[in-house]
ZAFI-605153 format. One record per residue: x, y, z of N, C-alpha, C in turn; residue in one letter. Coordinates in steps of 0.2 Angstrom, whole numbers. Example, Ala and Ser with C-alpha at 12.3 -4.5 7.8 and 13.67 -1.06 7.14 Angstrom:
! residues 2
<site <66 -28 39> <62 -22 39> <66 -16 39> 'A'>
<site <64 -11 35> <68 -5 36> <64 0 39> 'S'>
***
This chain:
! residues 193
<site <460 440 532> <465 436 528> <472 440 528> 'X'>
<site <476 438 528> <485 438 526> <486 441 519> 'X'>
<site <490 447 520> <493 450 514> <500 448 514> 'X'>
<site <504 443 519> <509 442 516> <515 446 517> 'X'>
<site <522 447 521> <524 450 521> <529 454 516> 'X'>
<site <529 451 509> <533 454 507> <527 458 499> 'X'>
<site <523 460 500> <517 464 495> <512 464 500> 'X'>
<site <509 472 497> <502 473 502> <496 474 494> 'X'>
<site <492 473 499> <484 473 492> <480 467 498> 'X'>
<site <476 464 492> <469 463 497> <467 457 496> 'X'>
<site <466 453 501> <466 444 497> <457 445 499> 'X'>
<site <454 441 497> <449 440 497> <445 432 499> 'X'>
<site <444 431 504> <441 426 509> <433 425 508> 'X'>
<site <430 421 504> <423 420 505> <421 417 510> 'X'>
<site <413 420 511> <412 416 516> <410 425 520> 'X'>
<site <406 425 521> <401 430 523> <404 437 525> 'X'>
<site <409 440 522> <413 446 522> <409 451 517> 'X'>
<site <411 455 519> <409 462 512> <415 464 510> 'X'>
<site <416 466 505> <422 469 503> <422 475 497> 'X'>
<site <426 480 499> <427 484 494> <429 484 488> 'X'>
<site <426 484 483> <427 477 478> <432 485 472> 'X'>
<site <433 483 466> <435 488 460> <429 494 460> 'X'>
<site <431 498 459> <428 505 456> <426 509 465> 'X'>
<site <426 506 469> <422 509 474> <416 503 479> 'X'>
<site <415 499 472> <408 498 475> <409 491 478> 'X'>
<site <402 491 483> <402 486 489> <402 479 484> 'X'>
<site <402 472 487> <401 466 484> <400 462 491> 'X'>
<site <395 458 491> <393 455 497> <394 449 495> 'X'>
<site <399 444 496> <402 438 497> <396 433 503> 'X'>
<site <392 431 500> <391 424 506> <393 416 504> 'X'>
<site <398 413 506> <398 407 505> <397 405 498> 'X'>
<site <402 410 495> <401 411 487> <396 412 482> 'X'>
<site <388 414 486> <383 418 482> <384 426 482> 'X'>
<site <383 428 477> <384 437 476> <378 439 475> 'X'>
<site <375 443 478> <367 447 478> <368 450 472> 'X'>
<site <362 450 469> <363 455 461> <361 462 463> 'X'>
<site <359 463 472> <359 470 472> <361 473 479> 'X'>
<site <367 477 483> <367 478 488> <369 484 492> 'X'>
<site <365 487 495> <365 494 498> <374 494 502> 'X'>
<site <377 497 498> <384 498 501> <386 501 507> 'X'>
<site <390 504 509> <390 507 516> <392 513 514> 'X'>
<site <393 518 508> <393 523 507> <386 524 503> 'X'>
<site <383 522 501> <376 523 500> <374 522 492> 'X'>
<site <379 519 490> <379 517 482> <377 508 482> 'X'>
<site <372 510 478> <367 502 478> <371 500 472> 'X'>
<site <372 494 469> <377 489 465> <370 483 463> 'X'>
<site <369 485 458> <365 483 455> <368 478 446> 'X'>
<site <366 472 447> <366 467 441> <370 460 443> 'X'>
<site <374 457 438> <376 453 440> <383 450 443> 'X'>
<site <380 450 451> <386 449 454> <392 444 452> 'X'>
<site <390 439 451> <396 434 446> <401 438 444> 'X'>
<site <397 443 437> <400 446 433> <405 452 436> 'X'>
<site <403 454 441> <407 457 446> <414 456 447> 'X'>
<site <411 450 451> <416 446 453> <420 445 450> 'X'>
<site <421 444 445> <427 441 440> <430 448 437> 'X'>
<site <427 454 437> <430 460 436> <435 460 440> 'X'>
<site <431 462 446> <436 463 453> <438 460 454> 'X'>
<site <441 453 452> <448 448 452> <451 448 449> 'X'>
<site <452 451 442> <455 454 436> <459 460 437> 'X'>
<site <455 466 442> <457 469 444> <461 470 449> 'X'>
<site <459 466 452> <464 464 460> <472 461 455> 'X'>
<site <471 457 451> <477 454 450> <483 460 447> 'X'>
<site <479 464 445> <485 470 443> <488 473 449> 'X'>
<site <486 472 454> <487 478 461> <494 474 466> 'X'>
<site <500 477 463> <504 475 469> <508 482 469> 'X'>
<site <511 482 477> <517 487 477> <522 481 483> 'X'>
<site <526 481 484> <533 481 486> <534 484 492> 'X'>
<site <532 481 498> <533 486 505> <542 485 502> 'X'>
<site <543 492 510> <551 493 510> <555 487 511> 'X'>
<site <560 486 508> <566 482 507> <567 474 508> 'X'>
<site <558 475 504> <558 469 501> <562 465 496> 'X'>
<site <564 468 489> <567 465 486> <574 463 489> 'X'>
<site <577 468 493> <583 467 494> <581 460 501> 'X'>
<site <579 460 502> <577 455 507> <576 448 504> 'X'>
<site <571 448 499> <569 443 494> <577 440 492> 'X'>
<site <581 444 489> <589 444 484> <593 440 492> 'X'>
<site <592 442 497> <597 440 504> <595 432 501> 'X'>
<site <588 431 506> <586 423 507> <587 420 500> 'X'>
<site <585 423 495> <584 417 490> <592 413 488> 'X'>
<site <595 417 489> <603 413 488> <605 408 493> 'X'>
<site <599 407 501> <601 403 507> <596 399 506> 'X'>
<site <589 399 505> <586 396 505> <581 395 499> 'X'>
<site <575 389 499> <570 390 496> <564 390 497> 'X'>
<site <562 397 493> <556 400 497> <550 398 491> 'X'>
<site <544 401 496> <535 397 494> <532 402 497> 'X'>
<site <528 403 491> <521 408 495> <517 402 497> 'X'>
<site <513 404 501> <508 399 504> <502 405 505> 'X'>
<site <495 407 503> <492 411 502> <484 410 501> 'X'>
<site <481 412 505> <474 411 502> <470 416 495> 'X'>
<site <467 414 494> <465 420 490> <463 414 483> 'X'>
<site <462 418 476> <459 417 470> <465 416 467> 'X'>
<site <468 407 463> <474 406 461> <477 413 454> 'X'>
<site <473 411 449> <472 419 444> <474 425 445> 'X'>
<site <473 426 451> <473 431 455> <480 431 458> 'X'>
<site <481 428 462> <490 428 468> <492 426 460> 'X'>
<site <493 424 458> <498 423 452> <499 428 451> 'X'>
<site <496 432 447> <496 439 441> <499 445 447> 'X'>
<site <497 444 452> <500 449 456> <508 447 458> 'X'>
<site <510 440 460> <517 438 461> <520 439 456> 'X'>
<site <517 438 449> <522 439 442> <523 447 442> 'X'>
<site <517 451 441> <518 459 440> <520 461 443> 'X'>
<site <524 458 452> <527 460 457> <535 459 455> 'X'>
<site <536 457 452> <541 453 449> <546 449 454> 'X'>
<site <541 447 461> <544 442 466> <544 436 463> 'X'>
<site <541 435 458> <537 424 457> <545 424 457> 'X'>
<site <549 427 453> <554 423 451> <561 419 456> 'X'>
<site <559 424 463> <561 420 468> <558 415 473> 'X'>
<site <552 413 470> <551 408 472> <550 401 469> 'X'>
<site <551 395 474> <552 389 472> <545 387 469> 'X'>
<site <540 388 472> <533 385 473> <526 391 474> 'X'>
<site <521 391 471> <517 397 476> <511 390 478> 'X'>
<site <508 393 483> <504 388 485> <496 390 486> 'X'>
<site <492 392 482> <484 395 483> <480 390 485> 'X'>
<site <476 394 492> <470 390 492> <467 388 490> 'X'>
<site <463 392 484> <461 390 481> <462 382 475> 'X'>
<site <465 382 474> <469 376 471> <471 371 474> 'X'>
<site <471 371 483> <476 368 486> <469 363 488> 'X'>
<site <463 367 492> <456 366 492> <454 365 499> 'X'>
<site <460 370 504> <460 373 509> <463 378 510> 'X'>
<site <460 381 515> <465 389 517> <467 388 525> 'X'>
<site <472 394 525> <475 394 530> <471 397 533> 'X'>
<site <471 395 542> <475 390 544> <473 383 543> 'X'>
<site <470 381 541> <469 372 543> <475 368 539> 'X'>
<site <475 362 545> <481 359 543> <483 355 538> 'X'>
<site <476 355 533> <477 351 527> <478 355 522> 'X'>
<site <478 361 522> <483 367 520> <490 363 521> 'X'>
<site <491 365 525> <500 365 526> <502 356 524> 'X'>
<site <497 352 526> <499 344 525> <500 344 517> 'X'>
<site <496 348 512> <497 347 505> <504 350 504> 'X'>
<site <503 356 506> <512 361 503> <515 357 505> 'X'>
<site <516 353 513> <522 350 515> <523 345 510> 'X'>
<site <518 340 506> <517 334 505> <522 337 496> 'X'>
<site <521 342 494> <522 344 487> <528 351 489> 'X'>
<site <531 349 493> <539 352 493> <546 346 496> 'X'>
<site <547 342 491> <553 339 488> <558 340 497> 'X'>
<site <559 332 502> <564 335 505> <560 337 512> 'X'>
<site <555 341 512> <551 344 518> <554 343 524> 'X'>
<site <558 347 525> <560 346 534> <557 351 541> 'X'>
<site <550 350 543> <547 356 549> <552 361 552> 'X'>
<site <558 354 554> <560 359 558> <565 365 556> 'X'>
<site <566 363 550> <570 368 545> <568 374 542> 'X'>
<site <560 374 545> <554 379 540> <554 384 544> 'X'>
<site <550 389 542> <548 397 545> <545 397 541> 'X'>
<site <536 399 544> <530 403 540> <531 411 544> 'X'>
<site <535 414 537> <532 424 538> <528 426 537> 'X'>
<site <523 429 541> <519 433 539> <515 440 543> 'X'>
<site <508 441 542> <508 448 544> <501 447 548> 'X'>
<site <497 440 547> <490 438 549> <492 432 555> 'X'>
<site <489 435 560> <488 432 565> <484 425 565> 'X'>
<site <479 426 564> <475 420 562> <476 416 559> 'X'>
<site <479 417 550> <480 413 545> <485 411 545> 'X'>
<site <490 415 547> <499 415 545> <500 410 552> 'X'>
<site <503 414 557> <503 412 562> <501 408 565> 'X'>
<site <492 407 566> <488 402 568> <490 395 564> 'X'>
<site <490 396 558> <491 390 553> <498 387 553> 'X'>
<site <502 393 555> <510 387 555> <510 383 564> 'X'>
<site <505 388 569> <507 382 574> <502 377 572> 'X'>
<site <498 378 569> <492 370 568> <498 366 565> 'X'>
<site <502 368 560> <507 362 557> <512 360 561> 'X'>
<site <514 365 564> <521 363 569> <528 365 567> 'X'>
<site <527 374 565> <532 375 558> <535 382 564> 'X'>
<site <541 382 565> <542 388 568> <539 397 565> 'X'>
<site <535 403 567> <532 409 566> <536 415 567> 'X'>
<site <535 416 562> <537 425 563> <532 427 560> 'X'>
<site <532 432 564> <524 439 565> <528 446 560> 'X'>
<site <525 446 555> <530 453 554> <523 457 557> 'X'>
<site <524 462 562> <519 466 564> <524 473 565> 'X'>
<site <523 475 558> <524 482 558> <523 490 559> 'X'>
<site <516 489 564> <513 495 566> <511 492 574> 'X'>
<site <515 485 576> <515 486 583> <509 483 586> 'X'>
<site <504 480 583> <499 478 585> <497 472 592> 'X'>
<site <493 475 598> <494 470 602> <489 463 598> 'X'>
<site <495 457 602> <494 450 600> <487 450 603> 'X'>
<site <482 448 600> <475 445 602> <474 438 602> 'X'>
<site <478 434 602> <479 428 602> <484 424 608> 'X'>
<site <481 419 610> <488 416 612> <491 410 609> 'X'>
<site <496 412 605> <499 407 598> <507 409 602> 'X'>
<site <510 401 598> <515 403 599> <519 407 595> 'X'>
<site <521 412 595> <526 416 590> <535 417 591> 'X'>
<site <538 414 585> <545 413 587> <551 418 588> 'X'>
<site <547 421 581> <551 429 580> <546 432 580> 'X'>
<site <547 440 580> <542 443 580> <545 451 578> 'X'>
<site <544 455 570> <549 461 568> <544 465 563> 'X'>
<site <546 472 565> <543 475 562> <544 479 554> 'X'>
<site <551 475 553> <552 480 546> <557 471 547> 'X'>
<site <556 470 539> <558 464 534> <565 463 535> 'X'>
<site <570 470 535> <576 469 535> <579 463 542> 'X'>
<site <574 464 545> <574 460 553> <577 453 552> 'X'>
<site <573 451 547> <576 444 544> <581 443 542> 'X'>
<site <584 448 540> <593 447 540> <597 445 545> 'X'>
<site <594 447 552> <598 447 557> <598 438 560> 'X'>
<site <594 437 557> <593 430 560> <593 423 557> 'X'>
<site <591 426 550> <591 420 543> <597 419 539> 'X'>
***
């Protein structure tokens, strides 16, 4: 899943992943059932109720943001030119509390969670609801930024939205999507937004 270009942390995609959950300990995610017991990958067994886990670790998830570099000032450029939307998969309680204690919500018009939405990116009934509930929607006026290949990028050609790939460690494309801009550091969207 997509962390999004402007905050890193950890979104959480159900559906038969493991994931390094609060404190250390493993959580094995299938298709939304939690094992009440699982032999971790460093050797620590997680024992009781996973549910109740679960709703830790999205508590705690939702406190966890930091601000890649020159973000804000990037955020402060666009928000005066345009109106900006998160578009994100992940647990709505969750992206929320992390956008507000990041203190970005307040540049944005709209957040859009999966969860809520009752698809994730990329499918295109993701993008047909966000489109359908932002006032005015014009494609060809749009940019999906982001840092996920798959979700980000995949999902805006599924809608027909122009892409920028923030790939900032360079990574080769393993896909072949259309990518319109493609920058390694945020400030990049100056040059051309």
């Amino acid at each position: 899943t997509g962390k999004g270009a402007f905050g890193r942390g950890v979104e959480v995609a159900l559906g038969g992943v493991e994931l390094v959950g609060a404190h250390g300990a493993v959580v094995d995610v299938e298709a939304g059932h939690h094992n009440d017991e699982h032999q971790g990958q460093d050797g620590v067994v997680v024992e009781g109720d996973g549910a109740a886990f679960e709703k830790e670790y999205q508590l705690l998830l939702g406190e966890g943001h930091e601000l890649m570099e020159d973000a804000w000032e990037v955020l402060e450029y666009l928000y005066k030119k345009y109106d900006l939307y998160v578009v994100t998969n992940g647990v709505e309680a969750t992206q929320r509390s992390r956008l507000k204690l990041s203190g970005i919500e307040g540049f944005m018009k709209d957040i859009f969670v999966s969860e809520a939405v009752g698809y994730q990116k990329p499918q295109i009934e993701f993008f047909d609801y966000c489109f359908a509930h932002i006032d005015g929607f014009e494609k060809e006026k749009a940019m999906i930024i982001g840092d996920s290949l798959t979700s980000d990028i995949q999902g805006g050609n599924n809608a027909g939205v122009a892409c920028c790939w923030f790939n900032p460690s360079g990574k080769e494309r393993s896909l072949e999507l259309r990518i319109d801009k493609e920058i390694k550091s945020l400030k990049e969207l100056l040059q051309f937004l």
